[in-house]
N, C-alpha and C positions, 0 to 999 in steps of 0.2 A: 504494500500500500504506500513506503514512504519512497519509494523509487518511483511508484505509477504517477502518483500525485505530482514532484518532480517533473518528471518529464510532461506532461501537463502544463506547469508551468512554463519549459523551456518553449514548449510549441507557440504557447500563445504570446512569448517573450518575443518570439521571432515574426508571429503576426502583428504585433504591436510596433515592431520599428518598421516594419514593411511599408504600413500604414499610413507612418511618419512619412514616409518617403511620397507617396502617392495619392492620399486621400486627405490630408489635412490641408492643404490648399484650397479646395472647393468646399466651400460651407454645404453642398450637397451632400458628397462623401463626409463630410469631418464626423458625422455622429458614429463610423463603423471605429474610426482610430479613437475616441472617445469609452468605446465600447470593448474595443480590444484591449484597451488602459484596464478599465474597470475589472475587466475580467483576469485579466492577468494579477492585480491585484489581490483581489477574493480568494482564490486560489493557494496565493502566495498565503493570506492570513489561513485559509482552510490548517494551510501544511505545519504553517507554526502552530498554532492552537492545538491540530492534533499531538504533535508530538511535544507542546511545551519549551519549543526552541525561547530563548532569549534573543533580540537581535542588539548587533555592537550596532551603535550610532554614536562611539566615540568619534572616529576620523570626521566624519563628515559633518559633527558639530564645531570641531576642532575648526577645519578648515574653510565650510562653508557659513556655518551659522554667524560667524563676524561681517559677513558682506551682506549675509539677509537683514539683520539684523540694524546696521548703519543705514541699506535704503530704504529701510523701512521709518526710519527717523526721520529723512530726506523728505520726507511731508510732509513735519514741519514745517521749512523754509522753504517747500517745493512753487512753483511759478501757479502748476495747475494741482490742485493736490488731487482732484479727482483722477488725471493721467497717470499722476504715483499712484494714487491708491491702485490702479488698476494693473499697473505693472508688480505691485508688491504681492497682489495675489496672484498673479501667475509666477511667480517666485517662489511662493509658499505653496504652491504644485512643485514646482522644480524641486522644492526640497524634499516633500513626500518619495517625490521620485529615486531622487538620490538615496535617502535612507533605508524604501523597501530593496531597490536593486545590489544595495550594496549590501546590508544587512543581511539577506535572504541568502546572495552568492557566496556572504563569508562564512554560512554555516557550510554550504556544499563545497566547498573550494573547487568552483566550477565555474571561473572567470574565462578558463581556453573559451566554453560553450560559446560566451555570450561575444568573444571577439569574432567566433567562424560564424555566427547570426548574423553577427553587422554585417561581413564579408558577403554571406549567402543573401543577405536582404539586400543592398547594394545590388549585386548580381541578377536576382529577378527583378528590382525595379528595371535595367538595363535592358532585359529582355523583355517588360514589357513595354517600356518606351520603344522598343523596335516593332513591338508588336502592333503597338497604339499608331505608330506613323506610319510602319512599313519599309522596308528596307531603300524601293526605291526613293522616299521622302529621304532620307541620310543621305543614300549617293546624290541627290542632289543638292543638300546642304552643304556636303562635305567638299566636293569637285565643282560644287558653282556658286552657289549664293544660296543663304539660309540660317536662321537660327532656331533649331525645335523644343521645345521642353515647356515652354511656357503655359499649353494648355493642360497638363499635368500639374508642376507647379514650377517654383521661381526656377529658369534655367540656370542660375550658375548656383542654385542648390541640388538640383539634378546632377551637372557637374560632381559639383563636389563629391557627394554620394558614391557618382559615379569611379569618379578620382581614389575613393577610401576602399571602393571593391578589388579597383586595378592592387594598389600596394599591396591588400591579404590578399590576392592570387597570385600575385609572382612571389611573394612574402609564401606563401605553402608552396611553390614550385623549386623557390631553391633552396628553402630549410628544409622542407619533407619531402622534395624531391616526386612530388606530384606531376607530373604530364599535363592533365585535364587539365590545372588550373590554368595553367600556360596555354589552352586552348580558349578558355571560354573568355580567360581575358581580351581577349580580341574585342569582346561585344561594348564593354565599360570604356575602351576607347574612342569607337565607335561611335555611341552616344558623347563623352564629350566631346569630340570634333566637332559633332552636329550640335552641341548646342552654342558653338563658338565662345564656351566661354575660356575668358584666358587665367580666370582663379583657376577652376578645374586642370585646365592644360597645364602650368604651373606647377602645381598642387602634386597631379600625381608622377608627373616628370621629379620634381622633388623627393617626394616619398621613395619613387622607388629606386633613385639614385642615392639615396641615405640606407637604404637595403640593399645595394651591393657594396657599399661602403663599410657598416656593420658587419656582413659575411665576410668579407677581406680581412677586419681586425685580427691580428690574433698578438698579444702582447708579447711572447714569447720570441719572437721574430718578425723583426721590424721592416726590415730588408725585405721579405717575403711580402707581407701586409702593401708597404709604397710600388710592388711589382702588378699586384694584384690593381691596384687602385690603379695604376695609371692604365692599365689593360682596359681595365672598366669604365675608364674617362675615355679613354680614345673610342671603344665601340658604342657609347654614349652620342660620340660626337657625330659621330658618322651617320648615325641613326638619324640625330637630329638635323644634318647637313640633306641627309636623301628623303626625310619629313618636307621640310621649305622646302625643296627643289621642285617633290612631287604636287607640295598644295601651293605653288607659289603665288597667287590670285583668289585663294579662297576667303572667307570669313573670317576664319580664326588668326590667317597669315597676317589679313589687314587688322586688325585688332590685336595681336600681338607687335606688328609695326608699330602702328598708333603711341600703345602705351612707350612702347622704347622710345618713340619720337620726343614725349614729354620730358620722362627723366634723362635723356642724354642732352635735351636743350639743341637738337640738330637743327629745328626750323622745319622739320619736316610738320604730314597732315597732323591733326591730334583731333582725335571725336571727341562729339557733345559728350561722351560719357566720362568719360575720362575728366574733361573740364569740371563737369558738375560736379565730380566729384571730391576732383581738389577744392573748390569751391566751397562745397561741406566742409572738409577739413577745416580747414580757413574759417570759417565759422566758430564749429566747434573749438577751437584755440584760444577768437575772439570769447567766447561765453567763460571758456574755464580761464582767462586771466581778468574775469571778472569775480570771479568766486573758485581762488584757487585749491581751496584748502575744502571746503563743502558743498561744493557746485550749487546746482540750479533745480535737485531737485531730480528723481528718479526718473529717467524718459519724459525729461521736460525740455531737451534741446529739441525735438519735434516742434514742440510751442514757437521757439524761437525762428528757425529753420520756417515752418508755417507764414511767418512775421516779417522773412525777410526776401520775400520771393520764390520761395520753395515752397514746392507741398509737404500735406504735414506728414514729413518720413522720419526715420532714426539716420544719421548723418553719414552711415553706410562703410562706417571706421569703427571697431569694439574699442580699442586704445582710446581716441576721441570723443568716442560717445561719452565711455563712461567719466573720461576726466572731466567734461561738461556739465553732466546728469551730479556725480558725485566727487568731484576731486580726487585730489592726489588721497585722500584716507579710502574712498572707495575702491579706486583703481587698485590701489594697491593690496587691498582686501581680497578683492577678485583673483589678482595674479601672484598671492602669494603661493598658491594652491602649486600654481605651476616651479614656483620658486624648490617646492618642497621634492615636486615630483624628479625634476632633473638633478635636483641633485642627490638624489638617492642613485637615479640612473650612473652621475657621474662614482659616487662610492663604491658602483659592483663592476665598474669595467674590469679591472682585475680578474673578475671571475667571470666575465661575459660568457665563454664557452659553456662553462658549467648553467649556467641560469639561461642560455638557448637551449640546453639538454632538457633541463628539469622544468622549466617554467616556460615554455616559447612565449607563449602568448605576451610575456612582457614586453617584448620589442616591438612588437607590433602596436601594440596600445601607446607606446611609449612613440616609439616614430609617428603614430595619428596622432598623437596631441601636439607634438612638433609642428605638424602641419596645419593644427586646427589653431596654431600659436601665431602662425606666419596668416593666416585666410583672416586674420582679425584686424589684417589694415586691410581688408576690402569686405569687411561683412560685419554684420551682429550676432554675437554667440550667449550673451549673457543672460537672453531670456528664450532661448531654444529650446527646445526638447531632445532632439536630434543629441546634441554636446551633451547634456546634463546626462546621456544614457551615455557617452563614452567619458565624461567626468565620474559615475561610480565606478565605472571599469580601469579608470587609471586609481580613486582612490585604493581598490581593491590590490593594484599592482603597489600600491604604495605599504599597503597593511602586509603584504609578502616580503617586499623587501623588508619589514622591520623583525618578521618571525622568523624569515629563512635566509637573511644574505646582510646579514647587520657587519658591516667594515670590522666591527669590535669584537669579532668571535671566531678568530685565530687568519691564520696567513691567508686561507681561502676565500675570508668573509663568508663562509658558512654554518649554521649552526642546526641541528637533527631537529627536521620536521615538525613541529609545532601542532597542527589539528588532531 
């Protein structure tokens, strides 16, 4: 019964991010991913109740509960307090969120599960965005002009998504030496090509150039590791050189143009989006050296932004927004999480081989939140759902590093098994 139940859970754990991916953009779908929540939930309380589990909610009081907790103050002095009030309860969802996934996995120590969910869920959103347009709708995005995703939901979070599927399938093809994955990733490129976005394209060129990076480590031999790496930089380039060549007039070519054009200051074209965005920026800088230290109030630079030409959106910066919304005491509430996270990572390089043996899954969580660290000067992460499911799964990589791989517990940084 406590295995059936379990897996019960996992099913509906993996219908529940799916959901995120596909049906929470349309207020039509949103009430199945609503429902999928719910029930994943109940379930989860079924399993504890029967068997009397306890759940930890130290970490993630630890770490979260000081940034709910200051924007929840932040209406106070907020601009619109009704905007805070409303972003603070969906906060205090995010937290729920956080405490059952995390709580619930630390009794199973079944965090791999929920990393190859994200992977698998990724994965069939892909296939059904191909499904949904159709193949020929891609080839012509991709080889002519087009950008698809958006009637599903926002394209460069489709992207993205897309992007975190690509990293755990080549992430299991060349730790686990899987085939398949290296086959179906095909599809998650696919789709972001087609949706031109250039976070995505980024993102997962990123990702999974920090996974051939990491597989090359090996501390023992240094000489070996800089042979490997530059092996993997040069077929990197090559890839990327016969990329531009093949789509040299496509969407994603001129929008990856574009943005270079800005930061290099050539004079070249630069799109409206891009402007706009720096434009945000620039905003949100003017607001937080107005109120550097307590900002303006939780999701209240929209107010501002609203006020100054803009529609009322979030300023399309996580860094920005929140130094705006809450200051330097917020921001740094938020990212101290991440503060904690790396460098834990940084204390068990030493033993990196050993802890891709035993623990894979921490590389991979660890390398997505890398990327979901870098996607925050071009997005909002702080009231997503999406993050907050791969925010318990790094605390969880967090709570292991303290049981099984603490620096302080002999030359290996290992110490026997904890659960």
């Amino acid at each position: 019964m406590k295995i059936s139940i379990h897996k019960v859970v996992n099913v509906l754990f993996f219908v529940y991010y799916f959901t995120l991916m596909v049906f929470v953009s349309n207020k039509s779908t949103l009430l199945i991913s609503k429902v999928a929540l719910l029930l994943m939930l109940l379930v989860m309380l079924l399993d504890i109740a029967k068997h009397r589990y306890l759940l930890d909610v130290g970490l993630p009081i630890r770490l979260y509960a000081p940034f709910f907790i200051f924007c929840a103050m932040s209406i106070i002095w907020a601009i619109d307090r009704l905007q805070a009030l409303t972003t603070i309860i969906t906060l205090a969802q995010m937290f729920v969120l956080i405490i059952f996934i995390y709580g619930y996995y630390s009794i199973y120590d079944d965090a791999g599960f929920l990393i190859w969910s994200v992977v698998m869920a990724g994965l069939c959103m892909s296939f059904y965005c191909l499904h949904y347009y159709g193949i020929d709708a891609y080839i012509t995005a991709i080889t002519i002009k087009g950008r698809l995703g958006n009637d599903i939901a926002n394209a460069n979070a489709i992207a993205i998504n897309a992007a975190i599927a690509l990293i755990g399938c080549i992430y299991y093809f060349l730790y686990e030496k899987k085939i398949r994955y290296l086959l179906v990733s095909v599809v998650p490129v696919i789709v972001i090509l087609g949706t031109s976005s250039r976070t995505g394209f980024l993102i997962g060129c990123f990702g999974v150039i920090v996974l051939f990076i990491v597989k090359s480590i090996d501390p023992q031999n240094v000489v070996k590791t800089i042979g490997k790496l530059i092996i993997a930089a040069i077929i990197l380039l090559i890839a990327a050189n016969f990329v531009v060549k093949l789509l040299p007039n496509t969407s994603i070519s001129e929008r990856l143009e574009t943005l270079f054009n800005y930061f290099s200051k050539s004079g070249g074209v630069v799109d409206t989006s891009t402007l706009e965005r720096m434009q945000m920026i620039a905003l949100g800088k003017k607001i937080f050296f107005s109120s550097p230290l307590f900002g303006i109030g939780i999701d209240n630079a929209r107010v501002i932004a609203s006020q100054s030409g803009f529609w009322n959106t979030y300023l399309h910066n996580n860094f920005i927004e929140l130094l705006a919304d809450v200051g330097i005491i917020g921001f740094v509430l938020f990212y101290f999480f991440y503060v904690v996270l790396f460098l834990k990572v940084y204390q068990i390089l030493p033993s990196l081989k050993i802890v891709m043996k035993k623990d894979p899954w921490i590389v991979v969580i660890s390398i997505i939140m890398l990327c979901r660290l870098i996607m925050d000067y071009g997005g909002i992460s702080y009231y997503e759902q999406n993050f907050y499911v791969l925010y318990a799964v790094a605390l969880l990589a967090i709570n292991k590093f303290n049981l099984n791989y603490s620096p302080l517990c002999g030359e290996s940084g290992l110490k026997p098994h904890s659960y």
